[in-house]
mmCIF file of the N, C-alpha and C atoms, coordinates in Angstrom:
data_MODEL
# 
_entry.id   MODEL 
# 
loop_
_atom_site.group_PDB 
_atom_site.id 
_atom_site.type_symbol 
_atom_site.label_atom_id 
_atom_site.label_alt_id 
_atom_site.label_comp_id 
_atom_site.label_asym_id 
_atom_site.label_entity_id 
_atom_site.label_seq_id 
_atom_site.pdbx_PDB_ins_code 
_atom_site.Cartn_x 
_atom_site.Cartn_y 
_atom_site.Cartn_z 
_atom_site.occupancy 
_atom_site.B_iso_or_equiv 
_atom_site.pdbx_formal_charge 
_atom_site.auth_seq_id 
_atom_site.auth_comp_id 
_atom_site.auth_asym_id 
_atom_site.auth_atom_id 
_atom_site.pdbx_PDB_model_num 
ATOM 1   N N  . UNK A 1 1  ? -7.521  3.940   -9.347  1.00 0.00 ? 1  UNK A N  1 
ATOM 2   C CA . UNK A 1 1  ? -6.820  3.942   -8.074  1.00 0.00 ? 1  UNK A CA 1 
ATOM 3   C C  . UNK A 1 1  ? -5.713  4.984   -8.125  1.00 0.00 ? 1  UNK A C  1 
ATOM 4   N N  . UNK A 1 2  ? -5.377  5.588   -7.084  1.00 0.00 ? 2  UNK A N  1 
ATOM 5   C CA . UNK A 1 2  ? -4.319  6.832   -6.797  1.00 0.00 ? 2  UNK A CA 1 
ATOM 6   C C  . UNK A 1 2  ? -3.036  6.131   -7.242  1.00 0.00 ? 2  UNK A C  1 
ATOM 7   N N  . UNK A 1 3  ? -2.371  5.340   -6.763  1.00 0.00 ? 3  UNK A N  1 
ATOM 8   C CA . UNK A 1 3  ? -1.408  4.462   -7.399  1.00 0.00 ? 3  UNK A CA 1 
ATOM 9   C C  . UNK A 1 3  ? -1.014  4.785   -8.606  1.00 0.00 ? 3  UNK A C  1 
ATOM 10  N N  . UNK A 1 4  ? -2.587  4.002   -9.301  1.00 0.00 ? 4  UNK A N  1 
ATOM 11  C CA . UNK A 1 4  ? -2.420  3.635   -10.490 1.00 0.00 ? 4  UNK A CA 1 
ATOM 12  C C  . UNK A 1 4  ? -2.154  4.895   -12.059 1.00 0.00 ? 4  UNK A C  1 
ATOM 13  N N  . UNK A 1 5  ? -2.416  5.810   -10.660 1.00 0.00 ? 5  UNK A N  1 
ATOM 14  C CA . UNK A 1 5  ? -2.871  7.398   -11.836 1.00 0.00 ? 5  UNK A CA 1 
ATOM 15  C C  . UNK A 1 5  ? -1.543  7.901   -11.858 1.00 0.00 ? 5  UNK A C  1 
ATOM 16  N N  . UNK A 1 6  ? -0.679  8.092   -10.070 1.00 0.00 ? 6  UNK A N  1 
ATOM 17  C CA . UNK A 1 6  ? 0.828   8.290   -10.035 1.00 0.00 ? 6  UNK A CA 1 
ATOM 18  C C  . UNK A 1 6  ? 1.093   8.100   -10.918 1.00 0.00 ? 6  UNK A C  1 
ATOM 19  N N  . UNK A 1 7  ? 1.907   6.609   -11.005 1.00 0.00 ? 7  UNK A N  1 
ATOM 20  C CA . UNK A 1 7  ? 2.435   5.749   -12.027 1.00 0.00 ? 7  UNK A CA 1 
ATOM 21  C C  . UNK A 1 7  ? 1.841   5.727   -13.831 1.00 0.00 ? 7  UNK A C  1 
ATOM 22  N N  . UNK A 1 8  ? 1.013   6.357   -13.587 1.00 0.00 ? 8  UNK A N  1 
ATOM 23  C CA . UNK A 1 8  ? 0.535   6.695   -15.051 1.00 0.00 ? 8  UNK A CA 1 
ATOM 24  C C  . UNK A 1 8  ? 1.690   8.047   -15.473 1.00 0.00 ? 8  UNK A C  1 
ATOM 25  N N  . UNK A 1 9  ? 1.067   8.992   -14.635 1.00 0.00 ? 9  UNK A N  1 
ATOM 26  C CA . UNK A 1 9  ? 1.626   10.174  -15.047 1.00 0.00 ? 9  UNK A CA 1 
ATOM 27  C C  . UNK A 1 9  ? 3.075   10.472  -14.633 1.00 0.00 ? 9  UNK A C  1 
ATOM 28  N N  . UNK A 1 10 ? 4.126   9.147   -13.789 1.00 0.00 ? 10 UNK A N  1 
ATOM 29  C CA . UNK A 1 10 ? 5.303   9.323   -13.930 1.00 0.00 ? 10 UNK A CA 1 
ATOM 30  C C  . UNK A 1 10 ? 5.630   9.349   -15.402 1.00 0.00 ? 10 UNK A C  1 
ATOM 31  N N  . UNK A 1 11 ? 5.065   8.130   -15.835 1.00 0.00 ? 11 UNK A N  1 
ATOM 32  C CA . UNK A 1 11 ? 5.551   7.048   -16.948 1.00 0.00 ? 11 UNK A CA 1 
ATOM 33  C C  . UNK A 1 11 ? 5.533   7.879   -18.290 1.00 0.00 ? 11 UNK A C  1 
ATOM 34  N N  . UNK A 1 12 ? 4.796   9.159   -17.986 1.00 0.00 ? 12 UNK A N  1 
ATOM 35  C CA . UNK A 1 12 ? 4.194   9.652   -19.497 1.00 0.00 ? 12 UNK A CA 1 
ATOM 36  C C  . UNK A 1 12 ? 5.224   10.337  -19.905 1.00 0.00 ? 12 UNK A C  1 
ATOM 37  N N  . UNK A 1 13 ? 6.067   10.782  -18.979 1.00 0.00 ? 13 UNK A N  1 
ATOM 38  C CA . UNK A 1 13 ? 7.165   11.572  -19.315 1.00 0.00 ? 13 UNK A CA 1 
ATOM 39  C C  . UNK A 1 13 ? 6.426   13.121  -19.698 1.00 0.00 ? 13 UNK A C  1 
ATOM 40  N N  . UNK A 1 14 ? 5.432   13.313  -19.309 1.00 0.00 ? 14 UNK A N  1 
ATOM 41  C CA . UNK A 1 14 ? 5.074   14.782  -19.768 1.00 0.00 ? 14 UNK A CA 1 
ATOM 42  C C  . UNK A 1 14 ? 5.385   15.675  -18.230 1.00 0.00 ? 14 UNK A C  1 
ATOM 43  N N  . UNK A 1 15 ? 5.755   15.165  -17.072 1.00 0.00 ? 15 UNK A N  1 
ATOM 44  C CA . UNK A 1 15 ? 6.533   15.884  -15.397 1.00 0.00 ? 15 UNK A CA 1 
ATOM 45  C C  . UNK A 1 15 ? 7.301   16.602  -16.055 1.00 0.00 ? 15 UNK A C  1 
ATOM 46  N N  . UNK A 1 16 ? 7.626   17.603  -15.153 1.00 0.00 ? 16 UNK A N  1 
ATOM 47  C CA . UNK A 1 16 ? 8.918   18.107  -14.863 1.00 0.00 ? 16 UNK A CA 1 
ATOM 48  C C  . UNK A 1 16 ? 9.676   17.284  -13.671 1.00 0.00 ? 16 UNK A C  1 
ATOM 49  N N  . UNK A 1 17 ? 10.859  17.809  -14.027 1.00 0.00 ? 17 UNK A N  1 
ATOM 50  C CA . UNK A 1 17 ? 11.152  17.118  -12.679 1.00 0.00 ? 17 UNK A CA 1 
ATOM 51  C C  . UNK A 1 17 ? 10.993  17.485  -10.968 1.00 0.00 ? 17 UNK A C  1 
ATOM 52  N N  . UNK A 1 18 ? 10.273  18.629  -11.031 1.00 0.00 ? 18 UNK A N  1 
ATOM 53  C CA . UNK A 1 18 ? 9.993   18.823  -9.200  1.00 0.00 ? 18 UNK A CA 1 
ATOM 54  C C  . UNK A 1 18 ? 8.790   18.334  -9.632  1.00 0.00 ? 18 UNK A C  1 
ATOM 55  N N  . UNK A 1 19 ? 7.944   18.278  -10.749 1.00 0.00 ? 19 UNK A N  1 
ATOM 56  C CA . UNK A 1 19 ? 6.767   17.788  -10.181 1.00 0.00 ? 19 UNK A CA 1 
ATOM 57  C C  . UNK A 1 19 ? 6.270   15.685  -9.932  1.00 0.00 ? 19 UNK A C  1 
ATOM 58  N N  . UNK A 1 20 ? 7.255   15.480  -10.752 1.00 0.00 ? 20 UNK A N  1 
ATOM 59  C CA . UNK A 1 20 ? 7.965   14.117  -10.869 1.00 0.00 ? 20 UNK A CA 1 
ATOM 60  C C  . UNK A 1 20 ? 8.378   14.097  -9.081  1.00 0.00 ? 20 UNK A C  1 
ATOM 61  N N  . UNK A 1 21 ? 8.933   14.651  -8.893  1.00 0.00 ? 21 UNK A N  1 
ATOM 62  C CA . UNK A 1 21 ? 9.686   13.783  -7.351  1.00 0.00 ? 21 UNK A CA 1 
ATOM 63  C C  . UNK A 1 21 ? 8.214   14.416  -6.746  1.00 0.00 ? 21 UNK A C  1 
ATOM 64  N N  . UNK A 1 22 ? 7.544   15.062  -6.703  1.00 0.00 ? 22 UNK A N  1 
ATOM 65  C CA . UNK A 1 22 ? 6.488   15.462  -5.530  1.00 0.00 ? 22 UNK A CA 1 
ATOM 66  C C  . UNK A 1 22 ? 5.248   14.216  -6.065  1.00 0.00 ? 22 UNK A C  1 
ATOM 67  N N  . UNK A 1 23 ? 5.433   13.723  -7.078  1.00 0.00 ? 23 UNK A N  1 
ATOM 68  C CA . UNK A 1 23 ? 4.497   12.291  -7.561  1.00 0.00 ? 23 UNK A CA 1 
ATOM 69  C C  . UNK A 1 23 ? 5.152   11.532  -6.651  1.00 0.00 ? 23 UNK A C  1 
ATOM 70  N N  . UNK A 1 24 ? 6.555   11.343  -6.921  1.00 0.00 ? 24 UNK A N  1 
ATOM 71  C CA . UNK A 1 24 ? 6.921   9.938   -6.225  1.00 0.00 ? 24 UNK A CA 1 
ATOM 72  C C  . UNK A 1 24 ? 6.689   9.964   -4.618  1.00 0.00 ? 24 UNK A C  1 
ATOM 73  N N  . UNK A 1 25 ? 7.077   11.331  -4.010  1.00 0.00 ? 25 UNK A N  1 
ATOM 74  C CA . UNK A 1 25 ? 7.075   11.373  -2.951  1.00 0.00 ? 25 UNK A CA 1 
ATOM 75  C C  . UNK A 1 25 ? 5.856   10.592  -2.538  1.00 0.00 ? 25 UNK A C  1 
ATOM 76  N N  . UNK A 1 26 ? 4.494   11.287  -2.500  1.00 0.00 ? 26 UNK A N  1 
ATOM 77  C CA . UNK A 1 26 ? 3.113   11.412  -3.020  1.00 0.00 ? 26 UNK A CA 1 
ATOM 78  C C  . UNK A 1 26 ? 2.895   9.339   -2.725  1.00 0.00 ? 26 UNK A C  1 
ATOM 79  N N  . UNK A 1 27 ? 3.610   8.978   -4.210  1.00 0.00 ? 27 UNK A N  1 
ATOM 80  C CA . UNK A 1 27 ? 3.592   7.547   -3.963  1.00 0.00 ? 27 UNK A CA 1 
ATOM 81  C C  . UNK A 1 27 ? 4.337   6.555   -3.140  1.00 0.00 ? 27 UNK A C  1 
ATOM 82  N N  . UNK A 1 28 ? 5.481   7.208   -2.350  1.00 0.00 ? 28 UNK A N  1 
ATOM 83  C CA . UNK A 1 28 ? 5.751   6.291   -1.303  1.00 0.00 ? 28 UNK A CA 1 
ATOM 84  C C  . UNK A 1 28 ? 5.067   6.602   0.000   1.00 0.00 ? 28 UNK A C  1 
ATOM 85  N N  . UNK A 1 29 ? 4.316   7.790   0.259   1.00 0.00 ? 29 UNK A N  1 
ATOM 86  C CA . UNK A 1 29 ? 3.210   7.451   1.088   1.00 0.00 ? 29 UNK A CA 1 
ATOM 87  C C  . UNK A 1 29 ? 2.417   7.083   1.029   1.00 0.00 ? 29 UNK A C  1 
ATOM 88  N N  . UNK A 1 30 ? 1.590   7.218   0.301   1.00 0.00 ? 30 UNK A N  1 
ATOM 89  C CA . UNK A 1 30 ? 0.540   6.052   -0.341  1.00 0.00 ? 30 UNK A CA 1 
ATOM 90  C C  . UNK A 1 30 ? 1.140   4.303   0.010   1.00 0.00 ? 30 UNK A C  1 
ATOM 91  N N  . UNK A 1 31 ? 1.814   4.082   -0.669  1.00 0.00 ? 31 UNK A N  1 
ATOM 92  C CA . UNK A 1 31 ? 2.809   2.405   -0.382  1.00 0.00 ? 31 UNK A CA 1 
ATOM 93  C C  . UNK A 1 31 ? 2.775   2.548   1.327   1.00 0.00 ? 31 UNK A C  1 
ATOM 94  N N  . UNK A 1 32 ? 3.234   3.332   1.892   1.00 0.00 ? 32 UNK A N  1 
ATOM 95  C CA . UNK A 1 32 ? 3.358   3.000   3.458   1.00 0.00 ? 32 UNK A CA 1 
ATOM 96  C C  . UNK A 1 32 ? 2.192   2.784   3.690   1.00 0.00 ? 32 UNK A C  1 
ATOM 97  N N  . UNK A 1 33 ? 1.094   3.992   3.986   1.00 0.00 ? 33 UNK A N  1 
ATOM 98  C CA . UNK A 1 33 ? -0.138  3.734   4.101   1.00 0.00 ? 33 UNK A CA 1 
ATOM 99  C C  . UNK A 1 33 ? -0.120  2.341   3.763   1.00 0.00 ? 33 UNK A C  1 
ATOM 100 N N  . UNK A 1 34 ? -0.231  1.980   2.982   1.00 0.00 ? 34 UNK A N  1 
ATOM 101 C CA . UNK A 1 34 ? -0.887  0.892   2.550   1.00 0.00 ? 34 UNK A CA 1 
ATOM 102 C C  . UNK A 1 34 ? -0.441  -0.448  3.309   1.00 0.00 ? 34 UNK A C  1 
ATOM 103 N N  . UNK A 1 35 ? 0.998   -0.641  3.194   1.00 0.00 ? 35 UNK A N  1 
ATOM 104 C CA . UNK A 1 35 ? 1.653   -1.678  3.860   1.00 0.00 ? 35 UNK A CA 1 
ATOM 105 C C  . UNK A 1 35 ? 1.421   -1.321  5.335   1.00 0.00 ? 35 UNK A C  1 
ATOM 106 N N  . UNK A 1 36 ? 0.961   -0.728  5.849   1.00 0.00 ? 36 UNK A N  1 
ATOM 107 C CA . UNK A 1 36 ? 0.370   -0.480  7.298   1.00 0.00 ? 36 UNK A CA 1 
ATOM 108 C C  . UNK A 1 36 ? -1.083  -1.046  7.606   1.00 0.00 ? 36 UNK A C  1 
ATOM 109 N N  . UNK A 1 37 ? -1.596  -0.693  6.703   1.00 0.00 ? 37 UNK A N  1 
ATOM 110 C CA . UNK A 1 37 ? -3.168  -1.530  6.527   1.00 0.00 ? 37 UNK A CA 1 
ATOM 111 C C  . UNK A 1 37 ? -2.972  -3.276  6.836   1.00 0.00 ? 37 UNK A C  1 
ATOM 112 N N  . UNK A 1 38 ? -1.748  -3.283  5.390   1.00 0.00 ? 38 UNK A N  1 
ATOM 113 C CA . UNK A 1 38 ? -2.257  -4.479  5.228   1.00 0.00 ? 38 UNK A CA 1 
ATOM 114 C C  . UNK A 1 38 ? -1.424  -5.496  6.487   1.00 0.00 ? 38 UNK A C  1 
ATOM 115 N N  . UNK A 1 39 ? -0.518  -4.398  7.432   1.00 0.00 ? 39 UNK A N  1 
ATOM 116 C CA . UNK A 1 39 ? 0.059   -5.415  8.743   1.00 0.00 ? 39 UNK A CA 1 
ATOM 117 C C  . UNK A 1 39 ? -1.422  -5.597  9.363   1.00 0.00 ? 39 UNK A C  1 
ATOM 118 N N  . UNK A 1 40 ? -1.776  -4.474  9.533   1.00 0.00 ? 40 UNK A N  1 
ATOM 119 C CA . UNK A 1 40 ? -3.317  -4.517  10.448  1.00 0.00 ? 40 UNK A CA 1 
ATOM 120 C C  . UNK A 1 40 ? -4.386  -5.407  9.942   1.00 0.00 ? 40 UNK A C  1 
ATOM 121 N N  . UNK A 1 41 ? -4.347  -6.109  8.748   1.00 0.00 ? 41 UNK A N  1 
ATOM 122 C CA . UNK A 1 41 ? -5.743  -7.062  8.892   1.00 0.00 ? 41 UNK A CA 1 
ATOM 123 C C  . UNK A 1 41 ? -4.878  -8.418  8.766   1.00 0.00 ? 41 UNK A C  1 
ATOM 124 N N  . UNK A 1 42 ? -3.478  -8.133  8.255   1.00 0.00 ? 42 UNK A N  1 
ATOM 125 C CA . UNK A 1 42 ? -2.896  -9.528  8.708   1.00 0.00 ? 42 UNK A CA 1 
ATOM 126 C C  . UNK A 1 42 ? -2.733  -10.135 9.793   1.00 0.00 ? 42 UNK A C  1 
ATOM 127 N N  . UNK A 1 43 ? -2.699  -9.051  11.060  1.00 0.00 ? 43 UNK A N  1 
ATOM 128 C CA . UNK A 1 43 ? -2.566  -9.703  11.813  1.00 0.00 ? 43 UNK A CA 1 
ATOM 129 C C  . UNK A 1 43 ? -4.480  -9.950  12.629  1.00 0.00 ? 43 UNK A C  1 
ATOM 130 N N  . UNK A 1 44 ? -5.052  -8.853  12.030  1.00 0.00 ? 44 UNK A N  1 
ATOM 131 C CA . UNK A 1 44 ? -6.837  -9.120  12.780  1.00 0.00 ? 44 UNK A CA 1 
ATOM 132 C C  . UNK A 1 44 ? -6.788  -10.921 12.179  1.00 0.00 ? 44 UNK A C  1 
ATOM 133 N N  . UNK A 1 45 ? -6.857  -11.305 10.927  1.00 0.00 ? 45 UNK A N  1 
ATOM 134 C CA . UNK A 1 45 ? -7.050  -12.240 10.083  1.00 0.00 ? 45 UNK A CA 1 
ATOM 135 C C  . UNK A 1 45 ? -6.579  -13.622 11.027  1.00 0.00 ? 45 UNK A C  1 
ATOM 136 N N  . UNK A 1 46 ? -4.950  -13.646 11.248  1.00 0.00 ? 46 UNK A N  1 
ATOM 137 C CA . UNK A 1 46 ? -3.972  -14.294 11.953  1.00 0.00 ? 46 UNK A CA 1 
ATOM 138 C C  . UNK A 1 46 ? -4.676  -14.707 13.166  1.00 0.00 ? 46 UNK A C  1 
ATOM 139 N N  . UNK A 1 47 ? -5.814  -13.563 14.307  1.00 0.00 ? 47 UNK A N  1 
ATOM 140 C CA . UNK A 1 47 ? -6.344  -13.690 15.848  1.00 0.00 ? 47 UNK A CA 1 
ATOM 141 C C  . UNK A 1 47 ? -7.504  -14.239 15.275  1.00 0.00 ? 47 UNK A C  1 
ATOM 142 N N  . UNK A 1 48 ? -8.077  -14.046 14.142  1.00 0.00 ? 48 UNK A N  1 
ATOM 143 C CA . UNK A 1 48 ? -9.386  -14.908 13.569  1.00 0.00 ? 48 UNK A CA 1 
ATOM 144 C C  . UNK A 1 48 ? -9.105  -16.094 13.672  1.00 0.00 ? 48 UNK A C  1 
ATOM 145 N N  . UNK A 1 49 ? -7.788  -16.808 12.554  1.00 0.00 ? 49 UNK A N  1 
ATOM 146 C CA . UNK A 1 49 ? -7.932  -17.749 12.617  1.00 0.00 ? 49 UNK A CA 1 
ATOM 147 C C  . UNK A 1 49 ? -7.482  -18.516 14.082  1.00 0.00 ? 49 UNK A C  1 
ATOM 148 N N  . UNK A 1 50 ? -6.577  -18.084 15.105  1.00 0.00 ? 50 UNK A N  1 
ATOM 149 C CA . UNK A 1 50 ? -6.258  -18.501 16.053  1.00 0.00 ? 50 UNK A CA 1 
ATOM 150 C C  . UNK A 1 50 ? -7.493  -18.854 16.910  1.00 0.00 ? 50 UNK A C  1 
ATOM 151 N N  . UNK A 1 51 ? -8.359  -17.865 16.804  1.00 0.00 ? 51 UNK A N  1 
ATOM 152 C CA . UNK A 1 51 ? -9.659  -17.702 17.906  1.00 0.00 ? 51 UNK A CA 1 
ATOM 153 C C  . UNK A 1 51 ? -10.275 -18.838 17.213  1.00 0.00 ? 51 UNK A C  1 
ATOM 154 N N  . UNK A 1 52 ? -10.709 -19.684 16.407  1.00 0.00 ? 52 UNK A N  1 
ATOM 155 C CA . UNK A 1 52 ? -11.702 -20.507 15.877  1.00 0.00 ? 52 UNK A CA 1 
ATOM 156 C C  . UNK A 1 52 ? -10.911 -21.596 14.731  1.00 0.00 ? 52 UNK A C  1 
ATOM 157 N N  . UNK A 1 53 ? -10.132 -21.749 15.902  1.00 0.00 ? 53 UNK A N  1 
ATOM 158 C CA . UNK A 1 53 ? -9.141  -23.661 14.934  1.00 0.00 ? 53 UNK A CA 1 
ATOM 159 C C  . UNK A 1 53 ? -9.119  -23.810 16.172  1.00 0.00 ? 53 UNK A C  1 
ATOM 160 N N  . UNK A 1 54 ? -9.384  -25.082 15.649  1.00 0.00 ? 54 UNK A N  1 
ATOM 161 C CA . UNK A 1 54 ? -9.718  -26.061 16.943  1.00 0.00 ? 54 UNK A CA 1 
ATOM 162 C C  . UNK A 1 54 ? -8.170  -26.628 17.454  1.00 0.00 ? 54 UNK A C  1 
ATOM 163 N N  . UNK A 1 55 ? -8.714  -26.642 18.549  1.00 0.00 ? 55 UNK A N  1 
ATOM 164 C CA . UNK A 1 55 ? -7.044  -27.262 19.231  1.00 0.00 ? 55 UNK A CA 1 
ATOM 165 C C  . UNK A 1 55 ? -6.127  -28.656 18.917  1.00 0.00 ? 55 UNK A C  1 
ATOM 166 N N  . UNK A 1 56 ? -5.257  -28.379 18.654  1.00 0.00 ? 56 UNK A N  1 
ATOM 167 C CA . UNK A 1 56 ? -4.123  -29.780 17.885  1.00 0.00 ? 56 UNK A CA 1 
ATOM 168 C C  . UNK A 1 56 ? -4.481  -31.283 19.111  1.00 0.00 ? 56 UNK A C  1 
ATOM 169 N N  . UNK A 1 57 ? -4.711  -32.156 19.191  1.00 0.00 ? 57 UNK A N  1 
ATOM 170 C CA . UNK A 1 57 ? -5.185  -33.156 19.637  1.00 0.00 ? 57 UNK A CA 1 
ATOM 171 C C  . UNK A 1 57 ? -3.896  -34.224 19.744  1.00 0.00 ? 57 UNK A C  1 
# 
């Protein structure tokens, strides 16, 4: 995973440092991306379960 390779090659300490911040950069878009996804099936998930639970009685 892209993440997982970032965070590899922060950690190794073999960066420089512009190429170190253009990783991190790199990885906080990646993280947004991601936390954007995961609003979007939380909330598809959320109208799933709303659409098909049965009504409180």
């Amino acid at each position: 995973m892209e993440v997982e390779e970032l965070v590899q090659e922060i950690a190794s300490g073999k960066l420089d440092l512009d190429n170190m911040v253009v990783k991190v950069e790199k990885g906080y878009e990646l993280i947004k991306g991601m936390r954007s996804r995961l609003g979007e099936v939380k909330q598809k998930i959320e109208k799933l379960h709303a659409d098909h639970s049965e009504p409180n009685a």
